[in-house]
C-alpha positions in Angstrom: -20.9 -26.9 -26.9 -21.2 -25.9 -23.3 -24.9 -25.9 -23.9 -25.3 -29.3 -25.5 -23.0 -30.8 -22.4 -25.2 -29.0 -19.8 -28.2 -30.6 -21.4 -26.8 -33.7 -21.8 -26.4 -33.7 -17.8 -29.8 -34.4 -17.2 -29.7 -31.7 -14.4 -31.7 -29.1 -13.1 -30.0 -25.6 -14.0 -29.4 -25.2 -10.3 -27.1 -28.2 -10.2 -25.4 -26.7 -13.7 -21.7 -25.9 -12.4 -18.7 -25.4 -14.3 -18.1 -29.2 -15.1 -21.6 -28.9 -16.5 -20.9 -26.3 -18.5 -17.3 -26.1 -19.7 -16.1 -23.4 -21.5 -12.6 -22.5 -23.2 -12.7 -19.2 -25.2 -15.2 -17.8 -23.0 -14.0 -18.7 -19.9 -11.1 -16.0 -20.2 -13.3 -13.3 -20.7 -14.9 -14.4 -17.7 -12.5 -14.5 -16.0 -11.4 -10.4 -16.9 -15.0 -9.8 -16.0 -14.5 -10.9 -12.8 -11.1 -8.6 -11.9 -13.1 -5.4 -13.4 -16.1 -6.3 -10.9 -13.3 -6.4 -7.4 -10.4 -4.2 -9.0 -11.8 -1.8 -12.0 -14.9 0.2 -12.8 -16.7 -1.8 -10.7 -19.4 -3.1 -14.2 -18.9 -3.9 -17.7 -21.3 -5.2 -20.6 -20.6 -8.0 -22.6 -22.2 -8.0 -26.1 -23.1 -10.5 -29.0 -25.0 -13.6 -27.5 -27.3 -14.3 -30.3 -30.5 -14.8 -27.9 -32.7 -15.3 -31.6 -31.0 -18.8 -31.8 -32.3 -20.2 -28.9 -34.9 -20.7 -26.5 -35.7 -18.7 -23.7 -35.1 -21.5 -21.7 -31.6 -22.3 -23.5 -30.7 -18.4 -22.8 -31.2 -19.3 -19.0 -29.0 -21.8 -19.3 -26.2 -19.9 -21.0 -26.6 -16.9 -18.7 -26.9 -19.3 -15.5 -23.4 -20.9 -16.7 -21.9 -17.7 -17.4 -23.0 -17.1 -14.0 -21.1 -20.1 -12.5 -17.8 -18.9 -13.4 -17.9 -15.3 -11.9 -19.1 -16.1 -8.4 -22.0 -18.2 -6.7 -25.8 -17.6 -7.4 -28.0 -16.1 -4.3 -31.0 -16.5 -3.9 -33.9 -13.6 -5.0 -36.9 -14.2 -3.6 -38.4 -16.4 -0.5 -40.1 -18.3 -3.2 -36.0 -20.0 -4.1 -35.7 -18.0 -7.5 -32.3 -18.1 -8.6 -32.4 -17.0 -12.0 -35.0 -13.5 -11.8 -37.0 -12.7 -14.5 -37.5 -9.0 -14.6 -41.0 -7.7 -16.5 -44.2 -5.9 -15.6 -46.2 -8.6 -13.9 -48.9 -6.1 -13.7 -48.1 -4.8 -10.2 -48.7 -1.2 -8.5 -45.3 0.7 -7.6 -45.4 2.1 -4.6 -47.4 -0.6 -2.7 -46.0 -1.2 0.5 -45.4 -5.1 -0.7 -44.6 -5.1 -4.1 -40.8 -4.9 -5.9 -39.8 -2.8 -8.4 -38.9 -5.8 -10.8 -42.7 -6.8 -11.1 -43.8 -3.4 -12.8 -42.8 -1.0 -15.6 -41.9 2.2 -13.3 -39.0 4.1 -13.0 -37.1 2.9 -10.6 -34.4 5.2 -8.8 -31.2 4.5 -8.2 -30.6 1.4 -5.8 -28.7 -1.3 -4.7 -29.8 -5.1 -4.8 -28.6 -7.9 -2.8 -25.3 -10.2 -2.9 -21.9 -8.6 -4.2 -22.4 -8.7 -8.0 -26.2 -8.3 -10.4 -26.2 -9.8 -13.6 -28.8 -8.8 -16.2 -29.0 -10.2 -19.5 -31.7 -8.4 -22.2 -33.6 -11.0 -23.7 -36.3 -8.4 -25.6 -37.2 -4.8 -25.3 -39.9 -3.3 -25.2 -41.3 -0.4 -27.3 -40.0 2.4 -25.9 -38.3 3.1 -22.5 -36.4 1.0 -20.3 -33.1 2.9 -20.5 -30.2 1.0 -17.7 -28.2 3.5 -16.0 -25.6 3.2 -13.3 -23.7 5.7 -11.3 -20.4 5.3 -8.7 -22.0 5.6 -5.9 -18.1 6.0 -4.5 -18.3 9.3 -6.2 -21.5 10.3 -4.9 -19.6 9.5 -1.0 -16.9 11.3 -2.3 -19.2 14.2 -3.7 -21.4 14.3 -0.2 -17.7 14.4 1.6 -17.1 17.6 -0.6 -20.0 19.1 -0.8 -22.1 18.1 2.6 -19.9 15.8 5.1 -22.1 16.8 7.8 -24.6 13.9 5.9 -22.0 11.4 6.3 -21.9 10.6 9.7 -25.7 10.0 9.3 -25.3 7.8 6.4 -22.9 5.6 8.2 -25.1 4.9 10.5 -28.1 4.1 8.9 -31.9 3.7 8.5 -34.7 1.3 8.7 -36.0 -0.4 6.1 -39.3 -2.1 5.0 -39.0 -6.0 4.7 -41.1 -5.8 1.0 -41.8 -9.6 1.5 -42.9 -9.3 5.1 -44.1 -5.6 4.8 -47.9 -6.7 5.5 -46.7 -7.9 8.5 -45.9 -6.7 12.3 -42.3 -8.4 11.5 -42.4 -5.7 8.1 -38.9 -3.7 9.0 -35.7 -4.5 9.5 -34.3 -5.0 13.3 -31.8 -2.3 13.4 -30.7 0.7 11.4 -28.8 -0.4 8.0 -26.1 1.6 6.7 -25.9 3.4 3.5 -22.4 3.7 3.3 -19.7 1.6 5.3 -15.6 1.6 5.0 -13.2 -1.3 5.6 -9.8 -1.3 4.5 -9.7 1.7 3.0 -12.8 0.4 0.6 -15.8 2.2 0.6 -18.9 0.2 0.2 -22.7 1.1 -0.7 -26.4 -0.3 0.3 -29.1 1.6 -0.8 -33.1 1.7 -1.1 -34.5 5.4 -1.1 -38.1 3.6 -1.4 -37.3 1.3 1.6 -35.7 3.4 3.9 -39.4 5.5 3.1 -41.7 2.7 3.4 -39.7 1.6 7.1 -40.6 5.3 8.5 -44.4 5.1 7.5 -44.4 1.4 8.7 -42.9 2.3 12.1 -44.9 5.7 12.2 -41.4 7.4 12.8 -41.4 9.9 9.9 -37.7 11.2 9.0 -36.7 14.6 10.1 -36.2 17.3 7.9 -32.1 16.8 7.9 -32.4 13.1 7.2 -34.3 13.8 4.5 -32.4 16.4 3.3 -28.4 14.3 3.4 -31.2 11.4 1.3 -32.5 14.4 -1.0 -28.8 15.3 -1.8 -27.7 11.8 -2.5 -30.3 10.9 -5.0 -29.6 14.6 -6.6 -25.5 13.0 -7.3 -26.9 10.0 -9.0 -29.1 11.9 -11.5 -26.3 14.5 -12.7 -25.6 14.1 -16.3 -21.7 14.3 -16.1 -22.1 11.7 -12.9 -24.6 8.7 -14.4 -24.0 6.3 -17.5 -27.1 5.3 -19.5 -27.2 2.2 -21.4 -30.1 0.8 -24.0 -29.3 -3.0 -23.4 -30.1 -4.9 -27.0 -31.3 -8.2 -26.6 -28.3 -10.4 -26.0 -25.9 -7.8 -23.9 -25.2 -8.8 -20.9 -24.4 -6.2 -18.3 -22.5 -6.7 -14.8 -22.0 -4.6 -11.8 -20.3 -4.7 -8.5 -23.3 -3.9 -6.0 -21.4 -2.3 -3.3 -19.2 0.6 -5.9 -22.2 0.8 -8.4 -25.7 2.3 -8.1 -28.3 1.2 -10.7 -31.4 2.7 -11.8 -33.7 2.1 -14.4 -36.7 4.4 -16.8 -40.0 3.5 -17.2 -41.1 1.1 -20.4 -43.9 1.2 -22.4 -44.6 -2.8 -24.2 -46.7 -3.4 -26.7 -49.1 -6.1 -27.5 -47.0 -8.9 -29.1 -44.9 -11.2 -26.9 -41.8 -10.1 -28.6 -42.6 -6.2 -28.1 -42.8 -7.3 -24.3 -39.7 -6.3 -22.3 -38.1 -9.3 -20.7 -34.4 -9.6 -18.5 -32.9 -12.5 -16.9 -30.8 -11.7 -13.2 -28.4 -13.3 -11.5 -27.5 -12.3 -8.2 -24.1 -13.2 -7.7 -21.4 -13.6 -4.2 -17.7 -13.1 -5.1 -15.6 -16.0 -5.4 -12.8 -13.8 -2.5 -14.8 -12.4 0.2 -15.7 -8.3 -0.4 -14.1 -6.0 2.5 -17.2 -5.1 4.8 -17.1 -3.1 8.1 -19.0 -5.2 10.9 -21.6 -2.5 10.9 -22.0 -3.4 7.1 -24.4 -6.2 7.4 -24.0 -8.7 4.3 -27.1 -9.0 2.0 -26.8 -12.3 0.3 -30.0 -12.4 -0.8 -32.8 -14.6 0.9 -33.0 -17.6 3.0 -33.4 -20.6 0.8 -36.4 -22.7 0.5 -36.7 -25.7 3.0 -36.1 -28.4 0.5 -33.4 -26.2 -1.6 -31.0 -26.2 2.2 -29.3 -29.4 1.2 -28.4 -28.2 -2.5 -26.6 -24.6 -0.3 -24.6 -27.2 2.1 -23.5 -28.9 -0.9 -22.1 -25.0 -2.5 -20.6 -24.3 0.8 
């Protein structure tokens, strides 16, 4: 129903809001969603959306007004993508300008931007492709344990490559960005192994042997077995995370040749509807500047 009345709007999904897409039943579980992301584990997965009765297009739409009611969609790419669309386009991992999204490679554990990721499976692939997330709370708590002579370090921070402006002499980020910050007594993460590796080959300042070993040790607590949680999303689940408590990583896919052997996920980058505690040396990551002629459809959110 929420479906018909969004298409009966006549809108562009990016104007889809709640009044758009109204939903009772659903709207609770939403709604608990939302309190796990800020107060629980930090991620959850919802299951049963039967993806095989609709178009991809009509998935979108579901997912994007799901989307509505946990917090407000960010923006993923310069290009004004709002809902992602996460399969191998092909691309090289490892090149200095292209994102993990557009291949089929492992990708280590990491952080995106904005305060919650949405990913909705749409198809699998044939083999591979296993989601799996880890506290990254635990790993600070684990480093605090184990190594807290890494901490201070990781407080304070590293450069990063700028993937959509690495080609560029503007290609890394103006100051150091923490890994970890506190505020309130909440611990919050930002993390890009890759990046923080890419920003000390770009400024030709390679990292010394201790900062790569407090960097070595963090990605060694994301990978322990009793640590991490590994999911094999079937089309239609719907997994959320809070992106400053949870770290997410993902294994390499193999596809095969017919479009439904092709693995395909939708993504929503999403802000919290009650502002995250940050630290003022945590910068805020809410994704990327919108497109010139999307700035009057962001006044209108604000």
């Amino acid at each position: 129903r929420a479906l018909k009345a969004a298409r009966a709007s006549d809108r562009p999904p990016a104007e889809i809001g709640r009044d758009q897409f109204p939903l009772t039943v659903m709207r609770a579980t939403l709604d608990k969603a939302l309190v796990e992301m800020r107060d629980g584990r930090g991620f959850l997965v919802l299951r049963g959306l039967p993806v095989a009765r609709y178009s991809d297009d009509d998935v979108g739409l579901i997912f994007w007004g799901f989307g509505r009611y946990m917090g407000r969609p960010l923006y993923q790419n310069p290009q004004g993508e709002l809902l992602g669309h996460v399969y191998d386009h092909g691309r090289t991992y490892g090149n200095i300008d292209v994102r993990g999204y557009e291949t089929n490679a492992y990708l280590p554990y990491h952080t995106d931007a904005g305060d919650m990721v949405g990913l909705l499976c749409l198809r699998r692939g044939l083999e591979g492709g296993l989601s799996s997330i880890v506290s990254s709370v635990t790993v600070h708590n684990e480093i605090l344990a184990q190594h807290p002579e890494y901490l201070g370090l990781l407080y304070n921070g590293f450069y990063y490559i700028r993937r959509e402006a690495a080609l560029t002499e503007r290609g890394v980020s103006e100051r150091p960005i923490p890994v970890y910050g506190q505020q309130d007594g909440v611990v919050s993460c930002r993390y890009i192994r890759n990046q923080i590796n890419a920003g000390a080959v770009k400024r030709e300042v390679p990292l010394t042997t201790f900062e790569r070993a407090a960097l070595d040790f963090l990605d060694e607590q994301t990978r322990r077995p009793d640590l991490r949680l590994d999911m094999d999303l079937q089309p239609g689940d719907i997994q959320f995370i809070n992106n400053y408590t949870i770290l997410h990583s993902r294994t390499g896919f193999v596809d095969g040749p017919e479009p439904e052997q092709k693995r395909h996920m939708l993504r929503l980058w999403l802000k919290f509807p009650k502002p995250w505690p940050l630290s003022p040396e945590f910068p805020t990551h809410m994704g990327y500047k919108p497109p010139q002629d999307t700035a009057e459809l962001i006044e209108a959110e604000r």
